[in-house]
Backbone bond lengths (Angstrom), bond angles and torsions (degrees), N, CA, C in turn:
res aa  C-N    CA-C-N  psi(-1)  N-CA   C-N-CA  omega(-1)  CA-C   N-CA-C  phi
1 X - - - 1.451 - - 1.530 108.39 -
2 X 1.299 118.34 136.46 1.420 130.93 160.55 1.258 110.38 -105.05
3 X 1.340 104.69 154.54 1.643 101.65 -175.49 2.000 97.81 -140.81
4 X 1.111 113.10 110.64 2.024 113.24 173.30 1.171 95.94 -111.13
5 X 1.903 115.08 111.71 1.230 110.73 144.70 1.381 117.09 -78.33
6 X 1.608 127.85 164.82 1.917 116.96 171.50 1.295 80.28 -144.90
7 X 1.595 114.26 156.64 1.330 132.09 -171.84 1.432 107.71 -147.94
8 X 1.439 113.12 108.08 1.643 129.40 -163.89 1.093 98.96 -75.49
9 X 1.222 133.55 -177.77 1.515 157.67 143.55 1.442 97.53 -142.16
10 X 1.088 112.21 108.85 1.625 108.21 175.65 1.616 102.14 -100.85
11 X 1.465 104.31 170.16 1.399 108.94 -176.19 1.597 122.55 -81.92
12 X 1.219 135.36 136.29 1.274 127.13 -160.34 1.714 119.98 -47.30
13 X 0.861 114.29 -10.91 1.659 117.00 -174.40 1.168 100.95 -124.70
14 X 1.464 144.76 17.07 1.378 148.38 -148.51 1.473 104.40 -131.65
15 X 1.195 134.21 -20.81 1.042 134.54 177.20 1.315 156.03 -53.27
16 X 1.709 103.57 -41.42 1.341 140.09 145.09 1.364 107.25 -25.58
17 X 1.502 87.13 -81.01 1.900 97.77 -176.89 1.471 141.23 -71.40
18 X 1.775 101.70 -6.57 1.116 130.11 173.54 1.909 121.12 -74.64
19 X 1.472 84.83 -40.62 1.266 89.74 -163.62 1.814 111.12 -74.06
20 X 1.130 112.72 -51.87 1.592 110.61 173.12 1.457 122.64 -36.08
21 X 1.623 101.80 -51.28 1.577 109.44 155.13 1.226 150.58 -52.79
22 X 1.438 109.35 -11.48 1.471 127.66 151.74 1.389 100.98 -88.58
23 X 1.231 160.45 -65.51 1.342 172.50 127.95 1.974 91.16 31.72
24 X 0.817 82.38 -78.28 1.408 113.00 -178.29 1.690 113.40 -37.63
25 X 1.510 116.11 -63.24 1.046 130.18 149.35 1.372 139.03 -32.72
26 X 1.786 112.80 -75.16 1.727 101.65 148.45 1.409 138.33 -18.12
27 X 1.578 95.30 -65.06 1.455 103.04 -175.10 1.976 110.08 -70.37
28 X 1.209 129.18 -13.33 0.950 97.65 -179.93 1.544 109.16 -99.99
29 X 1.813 113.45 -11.67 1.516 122.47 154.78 1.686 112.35 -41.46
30 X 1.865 109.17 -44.53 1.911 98.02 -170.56 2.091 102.81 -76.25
31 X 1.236 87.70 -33.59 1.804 90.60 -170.06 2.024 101.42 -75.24
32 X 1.058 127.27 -46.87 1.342 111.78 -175.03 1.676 107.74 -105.51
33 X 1.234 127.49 27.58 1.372 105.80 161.17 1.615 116.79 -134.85
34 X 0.782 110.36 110.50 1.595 130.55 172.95 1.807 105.33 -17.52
35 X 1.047 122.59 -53.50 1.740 147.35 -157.40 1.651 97.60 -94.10
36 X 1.366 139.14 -20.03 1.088 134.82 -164.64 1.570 95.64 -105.67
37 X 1.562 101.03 126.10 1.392 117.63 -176.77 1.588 118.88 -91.19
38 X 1.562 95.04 -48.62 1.609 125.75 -176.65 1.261 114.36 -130.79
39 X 1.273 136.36 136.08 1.708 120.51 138.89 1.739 104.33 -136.49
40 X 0.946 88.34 119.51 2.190 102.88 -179.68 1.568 103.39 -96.33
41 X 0.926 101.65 134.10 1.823 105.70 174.01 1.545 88.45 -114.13
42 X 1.348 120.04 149.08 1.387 121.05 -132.30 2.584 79.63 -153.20
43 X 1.229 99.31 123.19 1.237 85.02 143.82 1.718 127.75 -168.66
44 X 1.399 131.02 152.44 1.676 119.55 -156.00 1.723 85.75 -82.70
45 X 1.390 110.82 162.17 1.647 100.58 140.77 1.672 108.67 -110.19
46 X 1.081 125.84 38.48 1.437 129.14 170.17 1.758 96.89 -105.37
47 X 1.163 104.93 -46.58 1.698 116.57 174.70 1.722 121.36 -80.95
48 X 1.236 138.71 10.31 1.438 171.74 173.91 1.812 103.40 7.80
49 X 2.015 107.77 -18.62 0.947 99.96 176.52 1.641 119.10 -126.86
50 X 1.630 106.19 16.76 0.949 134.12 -160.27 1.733 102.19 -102.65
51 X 1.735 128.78 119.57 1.669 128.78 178.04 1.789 87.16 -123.60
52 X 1.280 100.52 110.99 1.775 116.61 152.70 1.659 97.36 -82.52
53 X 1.611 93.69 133.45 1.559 105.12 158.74 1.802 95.71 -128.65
54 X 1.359 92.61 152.67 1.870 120.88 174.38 1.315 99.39 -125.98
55 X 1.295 130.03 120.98 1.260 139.33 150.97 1.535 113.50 -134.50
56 X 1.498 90.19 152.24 1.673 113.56 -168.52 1.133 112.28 -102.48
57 X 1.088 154.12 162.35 1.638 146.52 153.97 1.463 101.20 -137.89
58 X 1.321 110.96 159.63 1.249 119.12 169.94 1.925 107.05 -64.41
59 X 0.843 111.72 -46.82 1.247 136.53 -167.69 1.353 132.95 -134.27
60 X 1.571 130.80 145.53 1.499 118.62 170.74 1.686 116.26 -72.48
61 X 1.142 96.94 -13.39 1.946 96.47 166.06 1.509 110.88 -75.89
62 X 1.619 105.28 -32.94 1.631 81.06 174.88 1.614 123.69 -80.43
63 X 1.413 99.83 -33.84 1.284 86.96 161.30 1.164 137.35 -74.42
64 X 1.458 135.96 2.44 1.224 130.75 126.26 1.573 139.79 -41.00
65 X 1.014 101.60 -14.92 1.636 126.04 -172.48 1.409 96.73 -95.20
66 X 1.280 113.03 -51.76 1.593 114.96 -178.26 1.708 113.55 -42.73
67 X 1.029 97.88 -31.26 2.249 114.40 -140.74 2.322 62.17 -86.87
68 X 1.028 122.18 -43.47 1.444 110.70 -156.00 2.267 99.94 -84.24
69 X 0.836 108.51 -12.80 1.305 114.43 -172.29 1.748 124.63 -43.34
70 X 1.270 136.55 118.47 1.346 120.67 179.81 1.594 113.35 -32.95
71 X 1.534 137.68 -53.75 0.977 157.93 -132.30 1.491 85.15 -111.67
72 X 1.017 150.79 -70.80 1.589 138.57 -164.47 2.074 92.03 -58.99
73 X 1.459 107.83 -60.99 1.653 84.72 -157.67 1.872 97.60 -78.72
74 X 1.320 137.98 38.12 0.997 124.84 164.59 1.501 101.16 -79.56
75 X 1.974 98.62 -62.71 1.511 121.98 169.47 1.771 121.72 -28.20
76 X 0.891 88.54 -35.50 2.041 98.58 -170.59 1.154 94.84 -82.36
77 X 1.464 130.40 -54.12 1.624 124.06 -176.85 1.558 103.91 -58.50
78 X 1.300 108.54 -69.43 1.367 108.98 168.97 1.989 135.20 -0.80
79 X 1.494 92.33 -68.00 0.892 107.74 155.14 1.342 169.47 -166.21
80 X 1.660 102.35 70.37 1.277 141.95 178.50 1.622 115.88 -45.38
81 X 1.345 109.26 -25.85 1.457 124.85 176.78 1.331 129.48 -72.93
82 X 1.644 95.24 -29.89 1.616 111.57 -166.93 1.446 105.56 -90.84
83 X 1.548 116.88 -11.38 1.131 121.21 -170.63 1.203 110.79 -90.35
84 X 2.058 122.56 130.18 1.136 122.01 159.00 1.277 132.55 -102.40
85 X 1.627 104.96 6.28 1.578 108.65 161.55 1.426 105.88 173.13
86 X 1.333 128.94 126.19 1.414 125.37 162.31 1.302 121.15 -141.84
87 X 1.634 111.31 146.39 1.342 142.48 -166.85 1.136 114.51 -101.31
88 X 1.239 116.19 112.95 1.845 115.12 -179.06 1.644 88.79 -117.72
89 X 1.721 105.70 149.61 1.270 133.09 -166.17 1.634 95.23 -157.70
90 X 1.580 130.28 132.16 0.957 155.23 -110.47 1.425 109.48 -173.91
91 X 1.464 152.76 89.39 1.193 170.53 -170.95 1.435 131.57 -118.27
92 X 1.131 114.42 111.00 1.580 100.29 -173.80 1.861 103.23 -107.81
93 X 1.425 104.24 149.72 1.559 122.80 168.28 1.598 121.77 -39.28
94 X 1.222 105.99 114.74 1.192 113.26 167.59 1.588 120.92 -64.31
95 X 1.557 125.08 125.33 1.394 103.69 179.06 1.420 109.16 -95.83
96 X 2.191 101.86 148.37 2.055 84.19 -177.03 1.336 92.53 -110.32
């Protein structure tokens, strides 16, 4: 198991249009990729400009595969603009 949390800060007027597009993204990460276990789009309304994502992969190859996907680098071009800062963090499965 791999586990990538990413933690947006989107830009104050960016949000609206931001958010479907992550929406959008996940779901076509759970329906077209083999390696994708989970992806949660995550958001506070205390934090209003703040999108937590959780995603799972089978593997760090698949999520390598992901970062190459038609549908992830449409999303990233998309919207690279709206973004005012994000944190990716990267975890792998403990075995018991």
């Amino acid at each position: 198991m791999f586990v990538v949390t990413v933690t947006f800060q989107i830009k104050p007027d960016q949000f609206e249009a931001f958010l479907p597009l992550m929406v959008q993204n996940a779901q076509a990460s759970l329906t077209k990729e083999d390696g994708c276990r989970q992806f949660d789009v995550c958001t506070d309304e205390n934090r209003p400009e703040e999108v937590f994502l959780y995603e799972v992969y089978e593997d760090e190859a698949a999520f390598q595969v992901h970062l190459t996907t038609p549908h992830f680098l449409k999303f990233d071009a998309e919207v690279a603009e709206m973004i005012r800062e994000k944190t990716v963090k990267t975890y792998k499965g403990v075995s018991q």
